[in-house]
C-alpha positions in Angstrom: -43.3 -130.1 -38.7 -43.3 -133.1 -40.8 -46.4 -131.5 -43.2 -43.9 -128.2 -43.4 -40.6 -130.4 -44.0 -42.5 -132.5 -47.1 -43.8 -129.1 -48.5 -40.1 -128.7 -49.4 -39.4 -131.9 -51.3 -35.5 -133.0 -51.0 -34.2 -129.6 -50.1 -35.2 -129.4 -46.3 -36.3 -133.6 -45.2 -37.9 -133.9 -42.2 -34.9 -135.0 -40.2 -32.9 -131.7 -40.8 -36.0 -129.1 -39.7 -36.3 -131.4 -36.8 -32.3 -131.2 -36.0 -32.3 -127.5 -36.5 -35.3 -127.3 -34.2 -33.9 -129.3 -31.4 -30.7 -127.5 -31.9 -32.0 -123.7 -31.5 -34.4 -124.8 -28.6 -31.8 -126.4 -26.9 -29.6 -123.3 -27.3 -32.2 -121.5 -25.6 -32.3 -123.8 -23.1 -28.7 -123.8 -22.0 -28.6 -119.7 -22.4 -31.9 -119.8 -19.3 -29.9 -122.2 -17.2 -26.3 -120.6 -17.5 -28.6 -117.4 -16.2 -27.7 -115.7 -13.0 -30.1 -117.0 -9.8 -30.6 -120.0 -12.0 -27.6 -122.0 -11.8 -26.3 -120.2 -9.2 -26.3 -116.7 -7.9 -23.4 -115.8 -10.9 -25.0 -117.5 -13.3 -22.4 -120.7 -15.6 -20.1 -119.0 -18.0 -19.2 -123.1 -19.4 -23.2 -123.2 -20.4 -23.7 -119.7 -21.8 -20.5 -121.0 -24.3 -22.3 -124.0 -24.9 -25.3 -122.6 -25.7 -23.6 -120.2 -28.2 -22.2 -123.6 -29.5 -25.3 -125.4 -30.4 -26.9 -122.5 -31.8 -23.8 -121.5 -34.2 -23.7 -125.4 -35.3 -27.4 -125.1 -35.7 -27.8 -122.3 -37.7 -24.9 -122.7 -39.7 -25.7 -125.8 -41.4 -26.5 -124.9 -45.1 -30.5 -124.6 -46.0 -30.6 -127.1 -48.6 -29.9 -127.9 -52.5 -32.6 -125.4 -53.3 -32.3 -122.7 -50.3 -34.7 -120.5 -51.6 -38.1 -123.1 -50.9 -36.6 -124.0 -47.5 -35.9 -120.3 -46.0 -39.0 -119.4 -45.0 -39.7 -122.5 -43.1 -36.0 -122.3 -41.1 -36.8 -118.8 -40.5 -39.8 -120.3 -38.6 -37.9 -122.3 -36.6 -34.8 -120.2 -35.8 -37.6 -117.5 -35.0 -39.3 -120.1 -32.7 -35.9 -120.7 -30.8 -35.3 -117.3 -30.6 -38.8 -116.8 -29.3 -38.1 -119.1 -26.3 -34.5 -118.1 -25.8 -36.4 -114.5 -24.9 -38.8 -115.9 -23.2 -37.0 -117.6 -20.6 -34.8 -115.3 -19.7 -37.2 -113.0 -19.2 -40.3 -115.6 -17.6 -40.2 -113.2 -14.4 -42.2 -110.9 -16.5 -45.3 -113.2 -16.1 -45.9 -112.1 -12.7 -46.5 -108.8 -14.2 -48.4 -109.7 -17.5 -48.1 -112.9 -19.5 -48.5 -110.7 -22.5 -45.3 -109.0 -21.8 -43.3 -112.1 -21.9 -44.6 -113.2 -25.2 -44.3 -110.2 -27.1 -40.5 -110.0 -25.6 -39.6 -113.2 -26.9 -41.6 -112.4 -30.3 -39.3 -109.7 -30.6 -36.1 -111.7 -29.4 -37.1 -113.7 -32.4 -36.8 -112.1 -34.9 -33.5 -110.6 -34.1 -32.5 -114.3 -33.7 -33.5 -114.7 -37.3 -31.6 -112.1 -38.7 -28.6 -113.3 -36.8 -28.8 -116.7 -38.0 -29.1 -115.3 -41.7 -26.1 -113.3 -41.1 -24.0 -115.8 -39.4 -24.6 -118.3 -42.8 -23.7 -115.5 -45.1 -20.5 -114.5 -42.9 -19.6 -118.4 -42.4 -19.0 -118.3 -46.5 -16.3 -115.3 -45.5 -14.6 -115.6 -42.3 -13.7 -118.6 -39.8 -16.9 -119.9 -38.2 -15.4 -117.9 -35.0 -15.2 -114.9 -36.5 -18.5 -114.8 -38.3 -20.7 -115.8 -34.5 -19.1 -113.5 -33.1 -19.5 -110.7 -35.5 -23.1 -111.3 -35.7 -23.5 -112.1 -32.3 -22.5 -109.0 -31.1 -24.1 -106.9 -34.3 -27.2 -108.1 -33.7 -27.2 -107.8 -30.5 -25.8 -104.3 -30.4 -29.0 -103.3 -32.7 -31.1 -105.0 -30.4 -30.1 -102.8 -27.2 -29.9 -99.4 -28.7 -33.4 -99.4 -30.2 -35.6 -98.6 -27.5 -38.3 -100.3 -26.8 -41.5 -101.1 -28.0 -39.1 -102.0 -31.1 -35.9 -103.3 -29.0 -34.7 -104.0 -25.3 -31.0 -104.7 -24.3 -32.1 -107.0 -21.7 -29.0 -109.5 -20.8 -26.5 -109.7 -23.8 -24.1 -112.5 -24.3 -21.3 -110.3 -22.5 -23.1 -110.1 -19.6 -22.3 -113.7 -18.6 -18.9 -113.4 -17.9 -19.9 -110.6 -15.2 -18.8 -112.5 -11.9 -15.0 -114.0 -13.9 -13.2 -110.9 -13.5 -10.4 -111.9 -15.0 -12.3 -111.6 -18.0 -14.8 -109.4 -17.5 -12.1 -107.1 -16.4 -11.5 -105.4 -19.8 -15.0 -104.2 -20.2 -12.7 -101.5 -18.8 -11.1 -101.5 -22.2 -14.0 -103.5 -24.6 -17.4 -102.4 -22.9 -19.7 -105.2 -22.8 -19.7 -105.4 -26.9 -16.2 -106.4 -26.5 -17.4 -109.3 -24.2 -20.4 -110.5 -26.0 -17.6 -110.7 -29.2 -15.0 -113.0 -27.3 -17.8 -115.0 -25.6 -19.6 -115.5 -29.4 -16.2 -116.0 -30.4 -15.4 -119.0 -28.0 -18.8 -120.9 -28.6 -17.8 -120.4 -32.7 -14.9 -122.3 -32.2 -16.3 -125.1 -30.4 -18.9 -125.1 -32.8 -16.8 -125.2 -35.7 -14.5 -128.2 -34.0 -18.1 -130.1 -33.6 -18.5 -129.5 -37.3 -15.3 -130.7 -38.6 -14.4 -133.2 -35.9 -11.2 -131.4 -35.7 -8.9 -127.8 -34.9 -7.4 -125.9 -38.0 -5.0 -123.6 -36.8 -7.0 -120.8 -38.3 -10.1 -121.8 -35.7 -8.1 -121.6 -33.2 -6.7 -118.7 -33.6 -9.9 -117.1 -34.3 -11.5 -118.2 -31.5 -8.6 -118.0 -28.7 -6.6 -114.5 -29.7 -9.8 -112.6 -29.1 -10.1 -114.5 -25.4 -6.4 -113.9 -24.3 -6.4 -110.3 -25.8 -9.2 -109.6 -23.5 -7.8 -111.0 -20.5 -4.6 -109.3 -21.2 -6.4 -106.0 -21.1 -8.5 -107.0 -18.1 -5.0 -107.6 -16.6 -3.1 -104.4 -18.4 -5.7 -101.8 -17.4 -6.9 -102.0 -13.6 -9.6 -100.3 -11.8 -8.6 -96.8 -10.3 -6.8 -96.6 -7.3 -9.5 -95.9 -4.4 -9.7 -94.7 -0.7 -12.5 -95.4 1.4 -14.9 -92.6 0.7 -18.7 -91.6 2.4 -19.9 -94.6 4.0 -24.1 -95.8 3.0 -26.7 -97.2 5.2 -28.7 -99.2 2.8 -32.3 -99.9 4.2 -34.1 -102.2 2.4 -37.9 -102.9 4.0 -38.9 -106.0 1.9 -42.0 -104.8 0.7 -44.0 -106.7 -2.0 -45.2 -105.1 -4.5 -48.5 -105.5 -3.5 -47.6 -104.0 -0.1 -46.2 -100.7 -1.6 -48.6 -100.4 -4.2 -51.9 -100.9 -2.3 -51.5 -100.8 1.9 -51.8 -97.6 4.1 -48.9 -95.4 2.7 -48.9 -94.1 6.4 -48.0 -97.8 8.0 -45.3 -98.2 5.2 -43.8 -95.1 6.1 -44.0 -96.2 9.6 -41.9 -98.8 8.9 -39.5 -97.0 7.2 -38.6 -94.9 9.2 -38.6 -97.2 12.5 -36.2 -100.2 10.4 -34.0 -97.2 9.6 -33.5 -95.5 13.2 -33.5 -99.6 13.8 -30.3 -99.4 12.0 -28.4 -96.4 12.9 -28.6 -97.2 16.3 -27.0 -101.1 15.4 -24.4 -100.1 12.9 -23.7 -96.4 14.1 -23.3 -93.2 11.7 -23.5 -92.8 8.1 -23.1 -90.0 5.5 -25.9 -91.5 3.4 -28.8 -93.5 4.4 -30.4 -94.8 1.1 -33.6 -95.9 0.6 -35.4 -97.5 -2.7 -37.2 -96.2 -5.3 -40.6 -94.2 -4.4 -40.4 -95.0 -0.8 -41.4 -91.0 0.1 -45.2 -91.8 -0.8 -45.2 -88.0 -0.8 -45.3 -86.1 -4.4 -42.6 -83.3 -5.0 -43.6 -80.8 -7.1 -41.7 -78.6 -9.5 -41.4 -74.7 -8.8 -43.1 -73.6 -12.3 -45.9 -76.6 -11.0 -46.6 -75.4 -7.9 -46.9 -71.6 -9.7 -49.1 -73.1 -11.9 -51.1 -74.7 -8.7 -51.6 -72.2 -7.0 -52.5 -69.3 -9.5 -54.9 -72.3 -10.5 -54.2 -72.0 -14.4 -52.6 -75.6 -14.2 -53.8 -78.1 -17.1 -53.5 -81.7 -16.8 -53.7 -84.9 -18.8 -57.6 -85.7 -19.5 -57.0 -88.8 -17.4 -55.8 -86.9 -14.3 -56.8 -84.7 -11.5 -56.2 -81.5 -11.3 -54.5 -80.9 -7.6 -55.5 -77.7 -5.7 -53.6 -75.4 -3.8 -55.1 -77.1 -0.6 -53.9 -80.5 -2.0 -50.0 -78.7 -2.5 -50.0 -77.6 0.8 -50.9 -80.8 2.0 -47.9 -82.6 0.1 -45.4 -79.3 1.4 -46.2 -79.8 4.9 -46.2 -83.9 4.4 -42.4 -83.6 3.1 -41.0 -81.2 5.7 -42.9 -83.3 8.4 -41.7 -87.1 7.2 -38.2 -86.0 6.2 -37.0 -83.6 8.8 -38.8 -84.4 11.7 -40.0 -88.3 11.6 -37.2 -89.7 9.6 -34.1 -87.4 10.2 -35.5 -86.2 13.6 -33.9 -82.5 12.9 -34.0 -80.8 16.1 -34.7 -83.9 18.8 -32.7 -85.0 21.2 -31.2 -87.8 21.3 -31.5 -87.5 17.0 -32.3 -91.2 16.0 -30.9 -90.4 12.5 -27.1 -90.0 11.8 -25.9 -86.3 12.7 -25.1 -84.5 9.2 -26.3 -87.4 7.4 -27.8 -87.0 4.3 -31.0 -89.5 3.1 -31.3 -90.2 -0.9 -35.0 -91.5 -1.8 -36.8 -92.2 -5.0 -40.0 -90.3 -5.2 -42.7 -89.3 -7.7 -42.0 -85.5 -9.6 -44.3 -83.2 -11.4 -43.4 -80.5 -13.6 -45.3 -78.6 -16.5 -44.3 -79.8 -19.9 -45.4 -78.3 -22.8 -47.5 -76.6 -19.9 -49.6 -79.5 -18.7 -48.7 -81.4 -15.7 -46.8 -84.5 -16.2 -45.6 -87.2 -14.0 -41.9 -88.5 -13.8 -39.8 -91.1 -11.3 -36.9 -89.4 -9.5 -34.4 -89.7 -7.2 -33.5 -86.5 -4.5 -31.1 -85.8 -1.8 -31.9 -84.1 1.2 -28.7 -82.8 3.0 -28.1 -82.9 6.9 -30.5 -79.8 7.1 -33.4 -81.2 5.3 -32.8 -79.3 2.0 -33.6 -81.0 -0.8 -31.4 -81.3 -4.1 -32.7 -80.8 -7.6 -34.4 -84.3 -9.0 -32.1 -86.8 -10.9 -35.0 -88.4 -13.1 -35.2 -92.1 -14.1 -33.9 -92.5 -18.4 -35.1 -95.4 -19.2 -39.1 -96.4 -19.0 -40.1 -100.0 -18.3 -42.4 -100.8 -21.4 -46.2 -100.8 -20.6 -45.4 -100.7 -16.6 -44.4 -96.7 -17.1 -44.8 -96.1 -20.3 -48.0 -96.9 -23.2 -45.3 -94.9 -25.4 -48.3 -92.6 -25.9 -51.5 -94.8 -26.3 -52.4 -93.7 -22.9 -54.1 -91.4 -24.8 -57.2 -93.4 -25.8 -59.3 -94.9 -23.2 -59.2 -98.2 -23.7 -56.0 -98.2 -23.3 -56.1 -96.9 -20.2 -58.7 -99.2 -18.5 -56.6 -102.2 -19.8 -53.9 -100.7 -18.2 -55.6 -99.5 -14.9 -57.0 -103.1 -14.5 -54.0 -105.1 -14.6 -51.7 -102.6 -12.4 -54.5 -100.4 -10.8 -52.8 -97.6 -12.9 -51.9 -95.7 -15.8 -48.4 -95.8 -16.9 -47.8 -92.4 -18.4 -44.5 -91.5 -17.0 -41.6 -89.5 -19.0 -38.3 -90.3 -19.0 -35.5 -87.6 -17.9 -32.9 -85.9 -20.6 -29.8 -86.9 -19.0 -28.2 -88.7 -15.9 -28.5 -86.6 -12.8 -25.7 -85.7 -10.7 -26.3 -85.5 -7.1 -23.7 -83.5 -4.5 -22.7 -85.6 -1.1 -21.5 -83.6 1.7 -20.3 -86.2 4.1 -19.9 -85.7 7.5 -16.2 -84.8 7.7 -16.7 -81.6 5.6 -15.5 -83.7 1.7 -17.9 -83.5 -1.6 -18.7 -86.4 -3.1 -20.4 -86.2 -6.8 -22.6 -89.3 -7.4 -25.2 -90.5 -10.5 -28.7 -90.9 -9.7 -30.3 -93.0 -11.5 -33.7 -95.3 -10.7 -34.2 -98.9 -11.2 -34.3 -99.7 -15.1 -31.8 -97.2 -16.0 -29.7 -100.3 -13.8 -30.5 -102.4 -17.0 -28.5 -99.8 -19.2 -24.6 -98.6 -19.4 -25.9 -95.0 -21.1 -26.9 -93.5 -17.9 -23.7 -94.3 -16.3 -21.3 -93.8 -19.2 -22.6 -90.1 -20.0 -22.5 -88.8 -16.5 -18.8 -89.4 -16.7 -18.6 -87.9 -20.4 -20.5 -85.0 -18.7 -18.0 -84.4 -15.6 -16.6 -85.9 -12.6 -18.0 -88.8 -10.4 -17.1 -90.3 -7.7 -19.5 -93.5 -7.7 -23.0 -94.4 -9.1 -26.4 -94.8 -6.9 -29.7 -96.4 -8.1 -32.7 -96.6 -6.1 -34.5 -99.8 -7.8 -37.8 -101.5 -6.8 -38.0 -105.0 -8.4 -40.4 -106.4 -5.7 -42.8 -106.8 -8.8 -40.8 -110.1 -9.8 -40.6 -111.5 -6.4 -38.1 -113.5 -5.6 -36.7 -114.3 -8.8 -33.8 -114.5 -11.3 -34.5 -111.2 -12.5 -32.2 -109.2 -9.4 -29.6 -111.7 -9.7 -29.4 -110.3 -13.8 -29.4 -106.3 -12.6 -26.5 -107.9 -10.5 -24.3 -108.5 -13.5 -25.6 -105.7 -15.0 -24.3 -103.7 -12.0 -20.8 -105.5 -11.9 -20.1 -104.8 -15.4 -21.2 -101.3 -15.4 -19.3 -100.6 -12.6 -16.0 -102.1 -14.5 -16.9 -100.0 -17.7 -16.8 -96.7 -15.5 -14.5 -97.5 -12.9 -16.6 -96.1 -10.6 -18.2 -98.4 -7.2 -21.8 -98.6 -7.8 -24.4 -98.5 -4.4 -27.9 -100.6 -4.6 -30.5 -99.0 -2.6 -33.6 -101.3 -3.5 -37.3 -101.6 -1.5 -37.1 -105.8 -1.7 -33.7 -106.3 -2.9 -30.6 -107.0 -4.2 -29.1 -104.1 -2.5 -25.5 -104.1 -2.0 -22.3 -102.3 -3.1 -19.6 -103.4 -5.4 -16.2 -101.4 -5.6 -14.9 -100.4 -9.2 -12.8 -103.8 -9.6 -16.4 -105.4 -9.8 -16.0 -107.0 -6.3 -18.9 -107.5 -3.5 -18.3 -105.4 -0.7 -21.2 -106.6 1.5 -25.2 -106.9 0.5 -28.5 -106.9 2.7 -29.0 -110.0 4.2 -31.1 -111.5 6.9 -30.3 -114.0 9.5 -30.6 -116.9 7.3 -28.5 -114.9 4.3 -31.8 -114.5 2.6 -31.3 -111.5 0.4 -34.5 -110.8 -1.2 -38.0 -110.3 -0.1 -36.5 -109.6 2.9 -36.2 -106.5 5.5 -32.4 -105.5 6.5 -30.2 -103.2 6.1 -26.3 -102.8 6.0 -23.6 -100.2 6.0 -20.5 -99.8 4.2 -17.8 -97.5 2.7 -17.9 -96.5 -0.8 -14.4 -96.6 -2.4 -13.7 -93.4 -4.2 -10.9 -92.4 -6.6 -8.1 -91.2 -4.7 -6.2 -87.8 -5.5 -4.5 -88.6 -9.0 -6.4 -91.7 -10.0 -9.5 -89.8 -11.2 -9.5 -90.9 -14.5 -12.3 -93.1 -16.2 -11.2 -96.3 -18.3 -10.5 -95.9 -21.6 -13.9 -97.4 -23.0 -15.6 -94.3 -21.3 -14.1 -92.4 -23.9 -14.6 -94.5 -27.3 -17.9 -96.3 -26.2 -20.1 -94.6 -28.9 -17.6 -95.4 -31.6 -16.7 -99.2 -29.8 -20.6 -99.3 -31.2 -20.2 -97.8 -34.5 -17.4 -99.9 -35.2 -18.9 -103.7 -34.2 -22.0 -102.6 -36.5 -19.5 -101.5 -39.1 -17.8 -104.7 -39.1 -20.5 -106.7 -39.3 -22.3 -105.1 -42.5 -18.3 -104.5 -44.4 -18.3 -108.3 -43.6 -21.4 -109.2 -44.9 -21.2 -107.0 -48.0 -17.6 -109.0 -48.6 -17.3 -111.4 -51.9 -17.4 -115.0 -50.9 -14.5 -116.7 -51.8 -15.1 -120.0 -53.7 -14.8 -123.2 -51.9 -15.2 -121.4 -48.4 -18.2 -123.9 -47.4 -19.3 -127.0 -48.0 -21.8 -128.3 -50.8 -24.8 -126.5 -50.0 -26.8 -130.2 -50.2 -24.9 -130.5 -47.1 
């Protein structure tokens, strides 16, 4: 650092690189420990805002007499604190691949650079309130909707405010944008009192009206009015990954099916039993596939097998015999599965596209008579564990990718959010989103399957037993909360390892797996509860349903109008510092 800094003569000394160093890794350092499952299950709203705080005073500071030979170098280093602030939220990915966490907080990086330029440009414009939280939330925003390998809206600002629902309340209103602005907001203004060593009016305002506006909205527009609605089994196994991936698919079913008659016969009847995600270990095949199958002019990836009609049959008969007679014991008396019950399971689908067989991740419903619904498909693809994005193609590739997860990850995503039909046992319809673990990480799935018709609550059937026992399910947690406040709409956790649980539409806990010493993870349990519904004349979604897509237009609009804005003279001080 020191060789860097004198490169730069009296523009950037040694002392202010190393400042602005300490600052943005410390920043990072407070966003990882005001995490969820790291201090505390809920994560520490007070350290997220400091965070925000030390950053903003950081990166605000001007570059230097002679900006221009000091940028590159503070790019460096804002691109180094962004690199860690990635990287430890995301550490969990190392039990997968180290290389995954270090190309995710590459790519957090440089988003943090471009944020910090921003933020200096808009602190020459608006209140030092105003300007964080403009690029905050810009930035940010960008970040999340380009997909991956280019972006990933893993855990924005907004998202630690999940578990204060007093505040968190007017996602209802703001979406998680809104949230990520007042948070930003907040941490300007204590940033900008560290600067000046005092509070102009103007900072106040800026940082404060944004915070009381939200809770006024959180408090102005409630959740939906409810009744109790179907009630859920959840059964979670506990399965490591390791387990699922690799030991007898026979034993696990086993299991399965013996911890779920386990629990009907403790907690009594259900109208849903809900397991995780690819728990059937039996492939369901399209009807244009199994045409193709059968009539043997089926075509398949060059890395794949092509399944015979022998091998179809096998996988029919497997179904019928796991899910009517061992699980939901159809015809035996006395039936160890709920009568009328319906079971919701994550499985693997194949279908023809572009006339070659390809593989996808999908949730089904089989009703009290064993029929099985038409496949809600997971959206969104976890980078290089389901999806190469099309490299799979070359061979290399694909023995990389073999050896470090024993296989390859050429999965396609689905269109658009399924919408599964609930018959419950008293005769009532219930319309619920599928979706399938990592679409949990993302409010699209969940916002357009209300912009597309009715529903009464949300289901995803997750497996996160890859990341063990750590802070990563506590994050889909406050993903989950949030979402479900954005909606309006309860939201059910069906998970193979945990965190399964249910949370109402107001964003509270109604009850989660647990075992005898409230472990909740890693662990084999299972619980029941009713999903609250909206009840007759309270159907209608919160307003952000509605303006979400321009709520994002507009923040990104702001932010560029803003930055394109004159500087008015004598806005900031000497740029010398």
């Amino acid at each position: 650092m020191s060789v860097a800094a004198a490169s730069l003569g009296d523009s950037a000394p040694a002392p202010r690189l190393s400042r602005r160093l300490a600052g943005v890794a410390g920043a990072a350092l407070l966003g990882f420990l005001a995490s969820p499952g790291i201090s505390g299950r809920d994560g520490s709203l007070v350290l997220a805002l400091l965070g925000v705080a030390l950053w903003a005073w950081t990166v605000e500071q001007p570059l230097g007499a002679r900006p221009g030979r000091a940028r590159l170098v503070v790019w460096l280093v804002e691109w180094l604190g962004g690199t860690l602030a990635g990287g430890l939220m995301m550490w969990w990915v190392t039990y997968v691949v180290v290389f995954g966490v270090l190309y995710i907080g590459a790519g957090f990086g440089v988003y943090f650079v471009v944020m910090g330029a921003l933020l200096r440009r808009l602190a020459r414009r608006l209140s030092l309130p105003l300007a964080v939280g403009l690029a905050w939330t810009g930035v940010e925003l960008v970040r999340a909707l380009i997909p991956p390998p280019f972006g990933l809206g893993w855990f924005r600002l907004g998202y630690y405010g999940h578990a204060h629902l007093w505040l968190s309340g007017s996602a209802r209103v703001i979406g998680v944008e809104g949230l990520t602005f007042v948070l930003a907001a907040l941490g300007g203004g204590v940033a900008a009192v560290l600067r000046e060593r005092r509070l102009r009016p103007a900072v106040a305002l800026s940082a404060l009206v944004p915070l009381a506006l939200a809770a006024l909205a959180a408090w102005l527009v409630p959740a939906p009015g409810t009744v109790d609605g179907p009630r859920v089994l959840l059964v979670q196994p506990g399965f490591t990954q390791r387990r699922k991936q690799h030991d007898d698919p026979l034993a696990n079913l086993q299991f399965s099916r013996d911890l779920t008659h386990r629990a009907v016969a403790e907690v009594g009847p259900a109208d849903l039993v809900c397991w995780g995600e690819t728990m059937l270990y039996v492939p369901i095949f399209s009807p244009a596939a199994e045409a193709a199958i059968r009539a043997g002019t089926l075509r398949v990836a060059p890395w794949d097998e092509v399944p015979t009609a022998s091998d179809l049959e096998r996988c029919l008969a497997a179904e019928e015999q796991w899910v009517e007679q061992e699980i939901m014991g159809l015809g035996r008396r006395p039936r160890p599965f709920p009568e009328g019950a319906a079971l919701s399971v994550g499985t693997e689908y194949y279908d023809l596209v572009d006339g070659v067989l390809r593989r996808q991740v999908a949730l089904v419903l089989y009703d009290g008579a064993g029929n099985r619904s038409l496949p809600a498909f997971k959206r969104f693809l976890v980078p290089l564990g389901e999806t190469f994005f099309g490299l799979e193609r070359f061979a290399w590739i694909r023995a990389l990718a073999f050896g470090a997860a024993g296989y390859v990850p050429d999965l396609l995503g689905g269109a658009e959010t399924g919408v599964l039909e609930l018959r419950a046992r008293d005769g009532k319809t219930y319309r619920l989103s599928g979706t399938v673990c990592f679409d949990n990480a993302h409010p699209w799935p969940y916002l357009d399957a209300l912009r597309a018709g009715p529903v009464d609550f949300h289901l995803v059937a997750s497996n996160e037993a890859w990341y063990e026992t750590s802070c990563e399910m506590d994050q889909m947690v406050a993903f989950t909360r949030v979402f479900a406040l954005m909606t309006g709409r309860a939201f059910v956790r069906a998970t193979n390892s945990g965190v399964s649980l249910v949370l109402g539409p107001d964003g509270r806990e109604l009850g989660r797996v647990r075992d005898a010493a409230e472990a909740d993870r890693a662990v084999a349990g299972f619980g029941a509860w009713a999903v609250p519904v909206p009840a007759a004349g309270a159907e209608r979604t919160p307003p952000y349903v509605a303006w979400s897509r321009a709520s994002a237009a507009a923040w990104i609009g702001l932010l560029l109008l803003a930055a394109l804005l004159r500087a008015p003279v004598g806005n900031r001080p000497d740029p010398a510092g």
